[in-house]
Steps between C-alpha positions, in 0.01 A plus 500: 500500500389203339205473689379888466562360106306219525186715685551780308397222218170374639210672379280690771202292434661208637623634800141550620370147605847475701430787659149361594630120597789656784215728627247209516778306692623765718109502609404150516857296592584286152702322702284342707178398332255359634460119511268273472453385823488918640203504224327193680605614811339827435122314356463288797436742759201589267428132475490459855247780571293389254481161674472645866199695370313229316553271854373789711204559260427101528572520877239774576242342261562181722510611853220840479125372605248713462411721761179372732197589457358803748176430638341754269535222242308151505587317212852511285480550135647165417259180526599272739605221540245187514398240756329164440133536608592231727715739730328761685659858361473852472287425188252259690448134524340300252409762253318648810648885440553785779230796453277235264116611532379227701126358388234206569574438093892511536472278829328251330733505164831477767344220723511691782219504782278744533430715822273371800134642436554710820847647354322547157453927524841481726767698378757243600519120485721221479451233186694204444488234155180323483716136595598633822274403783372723783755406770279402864625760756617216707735488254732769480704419221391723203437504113826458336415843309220773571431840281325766683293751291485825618240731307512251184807491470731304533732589795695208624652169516563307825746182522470268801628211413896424372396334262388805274797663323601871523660697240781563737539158658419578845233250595315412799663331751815737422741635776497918564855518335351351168272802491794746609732332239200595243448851603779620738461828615182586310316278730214693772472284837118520680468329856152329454268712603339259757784361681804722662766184536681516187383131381252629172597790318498590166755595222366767190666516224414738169489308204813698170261710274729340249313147584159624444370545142303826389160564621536312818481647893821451688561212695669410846546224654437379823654178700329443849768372738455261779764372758693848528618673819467873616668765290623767717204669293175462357550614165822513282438726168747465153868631556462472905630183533808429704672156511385419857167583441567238179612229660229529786287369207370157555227291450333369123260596273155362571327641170539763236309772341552742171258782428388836462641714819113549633474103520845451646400796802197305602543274798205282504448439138304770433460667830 
């Protein structure tokens, strides 16, 4: 009785919030709240993903190369990288440069000889630095360097001698699985085309588009072999090679060349 009394006392504008506060905790559980540690709980999941992105994102932008090149494309946009004029590269040898216009006036201003008067209307020739002697042909050791001009220009770069460095450090002198370890699979094998036993061959290589800067040809590369044995064939092309045709490789590199495609095809120079 008392209580009806005491209720029948309080004004109806105060029973209004209570009516609201038991609803609110018949919805949300007043008696248990939520604590502290539920609320960090409940943030780090959001934390955590947050984190797992950002190391993905840095993981991707750390692992992804850029796709190669297709043959359709010659050079890469990006400039790259530079060798000392010193090293024979995809860029040329001292300051000598790949698809230069070759002339008596810019033979003379590079020190380098000029062709023999019967060679002079020749399409092709062989020139070498002005300090490098005509080797005797009893002698069959060759000019350290030579550059062979094809057309006036400039077409290619041959190495003989170890001593001249490479951009890739294969030199002269250099076992087979120093040029495989350079090129792998990419590599084209050629029996020499004068001898059928396997001891000189030759190894092609094409040179990354991403090595050679704008408005130069493409390049390959090619190391003549001797001391090999017989492949079980007489040519091996890119993506063909199995690993006992690989280790049937043998033999060391007995000089080097890097030029325009035409230049590397020849077989006698420039026949």
């Amino acid at each position: 009785m008392t209580l009806i009394n005491n209720m029948s006392l309080t004004p109806k504008t105060a029973l209004l919030p209570l009516f609201l506060l038991v609803s609110s905790c018949a919805l949300s559980g007043c008696n248990n709240p939520p604590s502290e540690a539920t609320d960090s709980e409940a943030a780090t999941p959001t934390t955590d993903v947050n984190n797992d992105v950002n190391k993905n994102v840095t993981n991707v932008a750390s692992a992804t190369n850029p796709a190669p090149s297709t043959s359709e494309d010659s050079h890469s946009d990006a400039t790259p990288a530079s060798y000392p004029a010193n090293v024979v590269s995809p860029q040329g040898y001292q300051g000598v440069k790949f698809g230069t216009n070759i002339t008596p006036e810019y033979l003379t201003e590079r020190q380098l000889q000029s062709p023999d008067l019967k060679l002079e209307n020749a399409s092709c020739y062989f020139t070498r630095p002005l300090d490098v002697s005509n080797t005797p042909q009893s002698d069959y050791k060759m000019p350290e360097v030579l550059y062979q001009i094809i057309d006036n220009k400039m077409a290619l770069i041959r190495i003989n001698d170890a001593k001249v460095p490479f951009y890739n450090t294969v030199k002269v002198g250099d076992p087979a699985a120093k040029v495989w370890e350079a090129h792998k699979a990419t590599l084209t094998y050629e029996l020499d085309k004068y001898e059928a036993t396997g001891e000189h061959y030759e190894l092609i290589a094409t040179v990354e588009p991403q090595l050679i800067a704008a408005g130069q040809p493409p390049l390959q590369i090619k190391y003549k072999m001797a001391g090999g044995q017989k492949l079980s064939q007489h040519e091996v092309m890119p993506q063909t090679w199995t690993p006992a045709l690989q280790d049937q490789l043998q033999g060391q590199v007995a000089s080097m060349e890097i030029g325009v495609p035409e230049a590397i095809l020849l077989v006698e120079g420039c026949s």
